[in-house]
C-alpha positions as CSV (number, residue, x, y, z in Angstrom):
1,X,119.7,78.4,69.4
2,X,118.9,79.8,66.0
3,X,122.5,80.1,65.4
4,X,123.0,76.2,65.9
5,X,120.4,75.1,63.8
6,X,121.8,77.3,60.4
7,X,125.0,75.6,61.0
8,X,123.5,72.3,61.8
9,X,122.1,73.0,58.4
10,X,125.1,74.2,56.8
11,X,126.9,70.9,57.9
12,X,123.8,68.6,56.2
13,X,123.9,70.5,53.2
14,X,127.9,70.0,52.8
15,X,127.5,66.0,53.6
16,X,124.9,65.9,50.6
17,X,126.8,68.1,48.7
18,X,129.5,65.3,48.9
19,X,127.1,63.0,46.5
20,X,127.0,65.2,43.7
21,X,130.6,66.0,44.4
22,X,131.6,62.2,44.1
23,X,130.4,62.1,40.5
24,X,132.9,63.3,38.7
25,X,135.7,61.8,41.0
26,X,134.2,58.8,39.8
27,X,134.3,59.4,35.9
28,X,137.8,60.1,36.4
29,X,138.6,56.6,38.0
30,X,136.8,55.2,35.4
31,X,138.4,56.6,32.6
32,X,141.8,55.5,34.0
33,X,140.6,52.8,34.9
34,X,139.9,52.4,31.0
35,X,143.4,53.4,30.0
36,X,144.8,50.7,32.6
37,X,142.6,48.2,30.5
38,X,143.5,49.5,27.4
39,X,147.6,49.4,28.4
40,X,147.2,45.9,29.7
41,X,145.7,44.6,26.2
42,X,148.9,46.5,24.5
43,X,150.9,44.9,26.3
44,X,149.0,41.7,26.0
45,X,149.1,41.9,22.7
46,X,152.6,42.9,22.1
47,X,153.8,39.7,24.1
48,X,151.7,37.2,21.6
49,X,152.9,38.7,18.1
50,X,156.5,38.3,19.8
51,X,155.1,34.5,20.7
52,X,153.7,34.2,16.9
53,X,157.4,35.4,15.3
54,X,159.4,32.5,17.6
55,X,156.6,29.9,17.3
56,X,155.1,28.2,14.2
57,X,151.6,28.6,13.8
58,X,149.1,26.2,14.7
59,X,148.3,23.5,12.4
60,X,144.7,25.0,11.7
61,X,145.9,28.5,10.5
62,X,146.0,28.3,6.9
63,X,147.4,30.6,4.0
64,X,144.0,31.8,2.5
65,X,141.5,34.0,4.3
66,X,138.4,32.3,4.9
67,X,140.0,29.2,6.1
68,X,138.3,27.0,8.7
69,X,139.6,27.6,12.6
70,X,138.3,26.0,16.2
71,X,135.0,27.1,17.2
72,X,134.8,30.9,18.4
73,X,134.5,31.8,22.4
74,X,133.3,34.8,23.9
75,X,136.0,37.1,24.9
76,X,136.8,37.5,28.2
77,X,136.0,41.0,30.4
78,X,138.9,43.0,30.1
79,X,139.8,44.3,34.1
80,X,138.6,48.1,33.7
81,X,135.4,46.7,32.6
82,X,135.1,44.4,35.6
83,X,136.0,48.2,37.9
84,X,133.5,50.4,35.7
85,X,130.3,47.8,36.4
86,X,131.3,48.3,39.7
87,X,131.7,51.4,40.8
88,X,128.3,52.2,38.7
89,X,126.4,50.1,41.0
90,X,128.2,51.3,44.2
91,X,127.7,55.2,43.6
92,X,123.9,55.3,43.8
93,X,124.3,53.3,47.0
94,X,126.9,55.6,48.6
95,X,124.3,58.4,47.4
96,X,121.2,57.5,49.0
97,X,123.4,56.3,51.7
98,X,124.7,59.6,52.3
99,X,121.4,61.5,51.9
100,X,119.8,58.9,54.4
101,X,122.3,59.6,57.2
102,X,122.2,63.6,56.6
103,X,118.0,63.1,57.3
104,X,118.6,60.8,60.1
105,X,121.2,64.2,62.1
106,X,118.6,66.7,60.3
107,X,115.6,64.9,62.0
108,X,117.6,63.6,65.5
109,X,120.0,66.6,66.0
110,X,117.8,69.4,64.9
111,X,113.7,68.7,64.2
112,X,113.0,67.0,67.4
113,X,115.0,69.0,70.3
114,X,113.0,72.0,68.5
115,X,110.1,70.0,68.7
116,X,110.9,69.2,72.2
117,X,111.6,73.0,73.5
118,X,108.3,74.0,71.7
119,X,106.2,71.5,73.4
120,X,108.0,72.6,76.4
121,X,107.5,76.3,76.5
122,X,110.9,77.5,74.6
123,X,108.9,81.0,74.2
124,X,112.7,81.9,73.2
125,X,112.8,79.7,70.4
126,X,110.0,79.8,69.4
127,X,109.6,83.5,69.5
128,X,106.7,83.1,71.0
129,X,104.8,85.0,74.2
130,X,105.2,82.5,77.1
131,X,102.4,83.5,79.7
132,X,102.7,82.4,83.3
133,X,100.0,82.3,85.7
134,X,101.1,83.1,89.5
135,X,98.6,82.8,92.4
136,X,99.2,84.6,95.4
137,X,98.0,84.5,98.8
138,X,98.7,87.6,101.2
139,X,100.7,90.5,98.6
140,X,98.2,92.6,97.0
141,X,99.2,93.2,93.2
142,X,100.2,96.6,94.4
143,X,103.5,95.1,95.6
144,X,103.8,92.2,93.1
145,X,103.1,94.8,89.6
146,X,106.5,96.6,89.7
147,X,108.7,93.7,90.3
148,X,106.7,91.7,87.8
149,X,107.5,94.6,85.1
150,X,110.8,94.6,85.8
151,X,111.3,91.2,85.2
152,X,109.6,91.6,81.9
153,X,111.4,94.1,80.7
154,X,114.1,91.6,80.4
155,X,112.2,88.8,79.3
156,X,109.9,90.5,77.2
157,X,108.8,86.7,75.7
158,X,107.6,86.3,79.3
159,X,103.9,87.6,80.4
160,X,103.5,87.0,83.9
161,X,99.8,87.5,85.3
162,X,99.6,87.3,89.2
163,X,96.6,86.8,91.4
164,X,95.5,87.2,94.5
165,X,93.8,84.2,95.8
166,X,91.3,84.1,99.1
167,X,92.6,81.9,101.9
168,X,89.5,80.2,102.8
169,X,89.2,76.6,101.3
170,X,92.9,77.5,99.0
171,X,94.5,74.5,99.4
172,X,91.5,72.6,98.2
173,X,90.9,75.0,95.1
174,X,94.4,74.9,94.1
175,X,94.8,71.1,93.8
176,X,91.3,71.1,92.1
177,X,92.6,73.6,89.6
178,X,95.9,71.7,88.8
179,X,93.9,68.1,88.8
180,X,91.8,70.0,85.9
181,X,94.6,71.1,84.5
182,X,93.0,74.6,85.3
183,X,95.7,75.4,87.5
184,X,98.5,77.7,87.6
185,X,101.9,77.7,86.7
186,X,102.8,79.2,90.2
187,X,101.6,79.1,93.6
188,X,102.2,80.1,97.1
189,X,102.0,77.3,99.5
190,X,103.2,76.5,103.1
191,X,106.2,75.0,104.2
192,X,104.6,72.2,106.1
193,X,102.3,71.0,102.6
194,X,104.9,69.0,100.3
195,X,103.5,65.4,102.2
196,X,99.8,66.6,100.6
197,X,100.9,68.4,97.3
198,X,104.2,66.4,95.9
199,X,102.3,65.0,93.3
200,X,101.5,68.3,91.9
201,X,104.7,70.0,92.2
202,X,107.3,69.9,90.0
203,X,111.2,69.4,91.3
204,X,113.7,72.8,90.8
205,X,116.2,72.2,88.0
206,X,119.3,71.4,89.0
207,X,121.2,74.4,87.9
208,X,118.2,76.8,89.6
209,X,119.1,74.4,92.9
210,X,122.4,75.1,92.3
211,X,122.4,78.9,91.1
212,X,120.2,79.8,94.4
213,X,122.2,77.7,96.6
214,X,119.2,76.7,98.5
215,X,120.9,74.2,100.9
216,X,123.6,77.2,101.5
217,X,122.1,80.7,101.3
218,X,119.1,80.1,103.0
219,X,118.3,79.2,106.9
220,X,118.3,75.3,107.3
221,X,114.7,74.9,107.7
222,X,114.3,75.2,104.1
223,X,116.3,71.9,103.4
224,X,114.4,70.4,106.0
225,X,110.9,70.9,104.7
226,X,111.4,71.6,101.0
227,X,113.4,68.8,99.9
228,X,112.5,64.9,99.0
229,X,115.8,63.0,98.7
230,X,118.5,65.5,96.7
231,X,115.5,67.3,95.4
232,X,113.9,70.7,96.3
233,X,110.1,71.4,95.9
234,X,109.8,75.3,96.3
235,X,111.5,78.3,96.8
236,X,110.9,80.9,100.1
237,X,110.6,84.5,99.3
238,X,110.1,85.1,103.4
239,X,110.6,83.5,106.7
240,X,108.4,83.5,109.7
241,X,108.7,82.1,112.6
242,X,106.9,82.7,116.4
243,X,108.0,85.8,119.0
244,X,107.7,86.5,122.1
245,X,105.5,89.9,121.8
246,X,105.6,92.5,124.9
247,X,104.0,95.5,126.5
248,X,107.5,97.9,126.5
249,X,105.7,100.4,128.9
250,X,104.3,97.7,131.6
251,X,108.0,96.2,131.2
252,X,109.3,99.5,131.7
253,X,107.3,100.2,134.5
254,X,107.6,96.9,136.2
255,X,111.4,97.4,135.6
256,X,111.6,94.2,133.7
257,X,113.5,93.0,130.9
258,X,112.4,90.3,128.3
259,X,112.7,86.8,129.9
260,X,115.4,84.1,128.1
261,X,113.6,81.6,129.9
262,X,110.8,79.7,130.5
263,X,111.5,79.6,134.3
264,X,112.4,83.7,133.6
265,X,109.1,84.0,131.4
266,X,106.4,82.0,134.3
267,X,108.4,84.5,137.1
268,X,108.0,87.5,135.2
269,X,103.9,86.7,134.4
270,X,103.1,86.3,137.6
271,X,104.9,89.3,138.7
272,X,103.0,91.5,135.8
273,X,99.5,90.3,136.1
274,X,96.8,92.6,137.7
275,X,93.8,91.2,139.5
276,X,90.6,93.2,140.7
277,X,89.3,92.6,144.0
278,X,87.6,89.8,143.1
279,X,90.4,87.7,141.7
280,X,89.4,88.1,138.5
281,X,92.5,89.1,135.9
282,X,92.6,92.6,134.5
283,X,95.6,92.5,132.9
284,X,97.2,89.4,132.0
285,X,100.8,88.2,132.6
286,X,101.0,86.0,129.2
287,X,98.4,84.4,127.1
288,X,99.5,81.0,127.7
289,X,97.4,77.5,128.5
290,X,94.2,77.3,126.8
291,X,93.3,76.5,122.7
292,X,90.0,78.7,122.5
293,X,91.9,82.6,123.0
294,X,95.5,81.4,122.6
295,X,95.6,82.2,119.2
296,X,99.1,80.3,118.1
297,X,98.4,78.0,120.9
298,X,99.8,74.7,118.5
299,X,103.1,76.4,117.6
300,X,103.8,77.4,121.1
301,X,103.1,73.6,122.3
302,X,104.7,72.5,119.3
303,X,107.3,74.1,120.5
304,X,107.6,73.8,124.1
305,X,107.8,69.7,122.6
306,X,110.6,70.0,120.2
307,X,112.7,72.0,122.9
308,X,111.9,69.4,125.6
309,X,113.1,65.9,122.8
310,X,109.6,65.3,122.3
311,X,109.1,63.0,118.9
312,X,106.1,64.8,117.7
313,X,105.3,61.4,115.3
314,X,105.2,59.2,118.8
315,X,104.6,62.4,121.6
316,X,103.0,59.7,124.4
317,X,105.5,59.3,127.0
318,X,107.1,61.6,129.9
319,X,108.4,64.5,127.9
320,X,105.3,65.1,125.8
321,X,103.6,65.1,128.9
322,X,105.7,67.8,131.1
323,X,105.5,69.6,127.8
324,X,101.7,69.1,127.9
325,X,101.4,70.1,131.6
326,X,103.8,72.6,131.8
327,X,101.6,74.6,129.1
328,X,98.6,74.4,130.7
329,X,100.0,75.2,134.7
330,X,99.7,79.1,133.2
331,X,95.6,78.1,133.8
332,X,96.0,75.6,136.2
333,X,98.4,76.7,139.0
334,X,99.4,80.4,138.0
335,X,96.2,81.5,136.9
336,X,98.1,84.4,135.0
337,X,95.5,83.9,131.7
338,X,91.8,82.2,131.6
339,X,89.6,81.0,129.0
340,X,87.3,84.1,129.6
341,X,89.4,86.7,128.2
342,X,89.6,88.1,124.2
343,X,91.8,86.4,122.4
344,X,95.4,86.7,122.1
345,X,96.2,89.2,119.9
346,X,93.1,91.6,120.8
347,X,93.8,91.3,124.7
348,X,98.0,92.2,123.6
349,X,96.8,95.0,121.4
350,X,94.3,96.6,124.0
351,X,96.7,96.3,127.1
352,X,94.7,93.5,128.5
353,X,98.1,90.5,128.5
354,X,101.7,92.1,128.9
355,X,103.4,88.7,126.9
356,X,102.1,86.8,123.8
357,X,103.2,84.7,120.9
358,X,103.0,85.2,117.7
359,X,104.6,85.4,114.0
360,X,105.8,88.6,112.2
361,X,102.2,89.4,110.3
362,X,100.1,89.9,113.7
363,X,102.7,93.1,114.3
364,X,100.3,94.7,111.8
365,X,97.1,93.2,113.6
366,X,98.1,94.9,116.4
367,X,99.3,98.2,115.2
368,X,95.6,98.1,113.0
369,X,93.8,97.6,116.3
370,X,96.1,100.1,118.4
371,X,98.3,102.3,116.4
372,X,99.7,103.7,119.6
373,X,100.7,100.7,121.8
374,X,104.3,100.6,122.3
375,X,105.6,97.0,122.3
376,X,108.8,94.9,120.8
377,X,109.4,91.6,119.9
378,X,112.1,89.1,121.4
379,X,113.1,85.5,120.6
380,X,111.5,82.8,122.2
381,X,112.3,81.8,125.9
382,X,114.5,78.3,125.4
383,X,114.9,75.7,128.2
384,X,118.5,74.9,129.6
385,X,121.0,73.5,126.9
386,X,118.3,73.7,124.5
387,X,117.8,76.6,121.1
388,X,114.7,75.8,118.9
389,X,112.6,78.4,117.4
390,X,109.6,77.5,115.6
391,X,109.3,78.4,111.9
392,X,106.1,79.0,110.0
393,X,106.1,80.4,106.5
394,X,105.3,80.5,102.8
395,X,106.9,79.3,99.7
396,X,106.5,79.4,96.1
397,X,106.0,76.4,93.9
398,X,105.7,75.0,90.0
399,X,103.2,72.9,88.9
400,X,104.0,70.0,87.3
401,X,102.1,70.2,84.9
402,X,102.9,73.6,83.9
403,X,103.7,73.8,80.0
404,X,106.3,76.8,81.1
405,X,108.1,75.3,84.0
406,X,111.5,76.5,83.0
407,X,110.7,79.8,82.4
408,X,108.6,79.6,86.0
409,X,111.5,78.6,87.6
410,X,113.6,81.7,86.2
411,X,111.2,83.7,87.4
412,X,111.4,82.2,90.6
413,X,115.2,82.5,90.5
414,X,114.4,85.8,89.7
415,X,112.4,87.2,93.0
416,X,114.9,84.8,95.7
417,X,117.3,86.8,94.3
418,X,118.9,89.4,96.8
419,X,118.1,92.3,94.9
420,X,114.8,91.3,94.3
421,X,114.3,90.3,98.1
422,X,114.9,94.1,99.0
423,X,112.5,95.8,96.5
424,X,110.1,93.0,97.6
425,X,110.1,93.9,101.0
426,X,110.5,97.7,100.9
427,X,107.0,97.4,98.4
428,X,105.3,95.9,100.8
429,X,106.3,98.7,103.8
430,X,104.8,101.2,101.6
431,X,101.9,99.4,102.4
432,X,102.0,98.2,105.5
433,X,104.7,99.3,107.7
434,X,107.7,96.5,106.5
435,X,107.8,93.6,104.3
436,X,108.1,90.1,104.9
437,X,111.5,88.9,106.3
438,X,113.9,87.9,104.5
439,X,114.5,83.9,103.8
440,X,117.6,84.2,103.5
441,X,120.8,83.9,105.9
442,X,123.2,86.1,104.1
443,X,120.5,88.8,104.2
444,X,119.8,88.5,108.2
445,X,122.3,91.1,109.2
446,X,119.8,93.9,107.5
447,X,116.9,93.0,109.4
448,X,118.6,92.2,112.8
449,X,118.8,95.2,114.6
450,X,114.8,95.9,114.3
451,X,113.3,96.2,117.4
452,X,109.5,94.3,115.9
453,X,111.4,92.1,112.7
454,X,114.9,91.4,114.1
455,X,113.6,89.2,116.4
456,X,112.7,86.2,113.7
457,X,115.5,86.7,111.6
458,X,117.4,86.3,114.4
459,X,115.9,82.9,115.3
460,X,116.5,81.4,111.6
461,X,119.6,79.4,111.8
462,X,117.7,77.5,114.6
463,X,114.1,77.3,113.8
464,X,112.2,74.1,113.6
465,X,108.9,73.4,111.8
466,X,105.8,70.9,112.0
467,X,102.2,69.8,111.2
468,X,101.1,72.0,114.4
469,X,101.2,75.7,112.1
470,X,97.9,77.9,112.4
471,X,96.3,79.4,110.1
472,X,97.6,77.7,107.2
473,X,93.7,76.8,106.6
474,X,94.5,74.0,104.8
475,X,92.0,72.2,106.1
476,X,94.1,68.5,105.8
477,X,97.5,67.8,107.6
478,X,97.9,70.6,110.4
479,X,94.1,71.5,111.1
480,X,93.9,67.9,111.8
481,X,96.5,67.4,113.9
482,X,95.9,70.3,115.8
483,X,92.6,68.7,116.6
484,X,94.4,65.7,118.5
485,X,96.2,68.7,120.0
486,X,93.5,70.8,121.3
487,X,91.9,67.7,123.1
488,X,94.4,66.7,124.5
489,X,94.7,70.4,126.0
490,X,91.6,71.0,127.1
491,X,91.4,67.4,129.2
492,X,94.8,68.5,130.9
493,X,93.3,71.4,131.8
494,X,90.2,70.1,133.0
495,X,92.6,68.3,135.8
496,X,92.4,65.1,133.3
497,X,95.6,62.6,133.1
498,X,97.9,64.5,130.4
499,X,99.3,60.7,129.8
500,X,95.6,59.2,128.7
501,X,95.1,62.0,127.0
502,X,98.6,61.9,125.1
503,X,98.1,57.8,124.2
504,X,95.2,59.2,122.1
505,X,96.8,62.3,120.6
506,X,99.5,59.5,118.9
507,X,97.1,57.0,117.6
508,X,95.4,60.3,115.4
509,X,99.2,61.4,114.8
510,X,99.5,57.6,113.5
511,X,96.3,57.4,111.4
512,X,97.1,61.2,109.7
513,X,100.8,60.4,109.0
514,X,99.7,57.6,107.5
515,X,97.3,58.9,105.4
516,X,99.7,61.7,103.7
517,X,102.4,58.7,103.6
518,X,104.7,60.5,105.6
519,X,107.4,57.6,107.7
């Protein structure tokens, strides 16, 4: 940029330059312009003495000097007079002319785009340190510091200080921050948020859009929730989605294999759970049909609707209530899981359910509360002719009123990248036991074959998302629709009519979508 401005330069100097220049130009057309005159008024002249020796004079000329003649005019300009009075009036004008168009490219084609890029955050031009605030949610700065210096090493105009932020109330601290202009230039946020926060975020360029190939690189999803109209909103640097989590050794010993189907997945629960001789359950078959110990129980309903054709914005009507039922019958009719036992993910990790569902981050839940349990994950069970999975995950934004939101956004272009993805994720194994999974469909192949990650990647290309997530504690568009939800569960399961209860359910889905303006 520097380069383009000393030439920009260079150029107004030689246009005014061209003024001082002109002078001399202009002393030579005078001066023939003089000579012209002067040869003119020879040649004048020499044609009226040869008019004086042919012609008498005139009666009025007499002999003696002194004699009386017609009264005297003022002589007439001669032509190179007439030229050099006006060329001295027009070469001031051409001057300031000159000078005033050189300011006018000076100020438009130079001052102002610098101006511009300054105001902007051009640390690059400016040669200034550009420092970018990133808040985090669930990757301690353990994992986040070495990629972080990397990318600083090449951008050394570019301080990037990350943060781990607390879930509880996040959502409402973060848009507080960025109304007070408090906020920061990055943030984590879920994939089901834009309706609440695209006021705040600011859209991807179009040649980071087009460099990251959002629409082409990454699993469909991402168009689905992250873009408004041609526009993206965010960038994934993981994917989640929900699993079907099972005990390998009470398969193994049961001689079962993990069920495709719902019909396969109600057979095999049934034949898996244990009962003492009082009926009641010692080990369950799967943690299905209740809201208060099913602990993903709105992405499993969720679900089990998208896979039947339910229109979760309208769900009343006979598919959102076989849906509905067919959930809770695991209570109802089976009896393979009751409200009385721990919740999901405790009862999985202590042998108490064979089956539950979950996404990729309780694997490390469970292994905390059991290192020694032996289980897998498989892709959810899918109804005839049907393949929806059910996607739940994290993405990183820009705010829009970030001072530095191009050099955000190369950051961000930055970690999607695949080399980055990999360090990312191997970071956070040393910590953990494995990273995130990767968002990205050209990266899927890697993670496939993993007996407790494969299993989401795998379900990607088909996974669907909506305001039924848990856990996003955000406190506004999915805890409250999950509310409607879980009412509308816990009357089906207290034998109530699942159609009643569903005409209610869609009047809260009404009033909510309505509120967040989402058609």
């Amino acid at each position: 940029m520097s380069d383009n401005s000393e030439q920009n330069q260079a150029n107004i100097q030689g246009e005014v330059n061209l003024s001082s220049s002109s002078q001399p130009a202009q002393a030579s057309q005078e001066s023939l312009a003089e000579d012209q005159g002067q040869a003119a008024a020879s040649q004048f002249n020499q044609q009226t003495a040869g008019q004086e020796e042919s012609s008498p004079p005139p009666p009025w000329v007499g002999s003696e000097e002194g004699a009386a003649g017609p009264p005297s005019e003022p002589a007439a300009p001669v032509e190179g007079e007439i030229r050099q009075s006006v060329f001295k009036k027009i070469v001031p004008f051409l001057g300031l002319l000159i000078l005033a168009a050189g300011l006018f490219f000076l100020i438009s084609k130079i001052i102002l785009p610098m101006m511009k890029k300054i105001k902007g955050g051009g640390g690059e031009l400016s040669g200034q340190e550009v420092t970018l605030t990133y808040w985090g949610l669930w990757e301690p700065e353990s994992v986040m510091s070495s990629l972080i210096a990397d990318y600083q090493k090449s951008h050394p105009q570019v301080k990037i200080n990350y943060s781990r932020q607390s879930h509880k109330d996040y959502r409402e601290r973060l848009q507080s921050a960025l109304a007070r202009e408090e906020g920061p230039d990055i943030f984590r946020f879920h994939n089901t948020w834009l309706p609440m926060m695209k006021k705040e975020l600011a859209p991807l360029p179009p040649e980071t859009a087009q460099s990251l190939n959002l629409s082409g690189n990454f699993y469909p999803v991402v168009s689905s929730d992250l873009k408004i109209e041609s526009k993206f909103y965010g960038v994934p640097l993981e994917f989640d989605a929900l699993s079907l989590f099972y005990n390998t050794k009470i398969f193994q010993t049961a001689g079962k294999k993990p069920p495709a189907s719902w019909e396969e997945l109600r057979r095999t629960a049934l034949d898996l759970t244990v009962r003492d001789g009082s009926g009641r359950i010692e080990v369950a078959g799967v943690a299905l049909g209740t809201t208060n110990n099913v602990d993903h129980f709105s992405d499993i309903l969720g679900l089990m609707m998208l896979q039947n054709g339910v229109d979760l914005k309208q769900p009343s009507g006979s598919l959102g209530e076989d849906a509905l039922r067919f959930y809770s019958l695991f209570v109802n009719t089976d009896r393979v899981w009751d409200s009385t036992l721990p919740s999901s993910t405790y009862a999985f990790a202590t042998g108490k359910v064979a089956m539950f569902f979950a996404p990729s981050w309780r694997v490390h839940d469970v292994s905390n509360i059991n290192p020694d349990l032996g289980f897998k994950t498989a892709p959810v069970p899918q109804l005839p002719d049907t393949k929806v999975a059910w996607a739940t995950f994290w993405v990183e934004g820009v705010s829009l009123k970030s001072k530095h939101q191009k050099e955000a956004w190369e950051f961000l272009s930055y970690m999607a990248s695949k080399e980055t993805l990999k360090k990312f994720y191997n970071n956070a194994a040393k910590v953990r036991g494995f990273g995130e999974p990767y968002p990205r469909k050209d990266m899927a192949q890697e993670l496939e074959d993993d007996p407790l990650v494969g299993s989401f990647v795998k379900q990607g290309s088909y996974a669907q998302s909506w305001y039924l997530c848990s856990r996003t504690h955000d406190n506004g568009l999915n805890d409250k629709m999950i509310k409607y939800f879980e009412d509308a569960v816990n009357s089906v399961v207290q034998r109530k009519s699942a159609s009643k209860a569903l005409i209610t359910v869609a009047q809260g889905v009404s009033q909510i979508l309505g509120r967040y303006g989402i058609q």
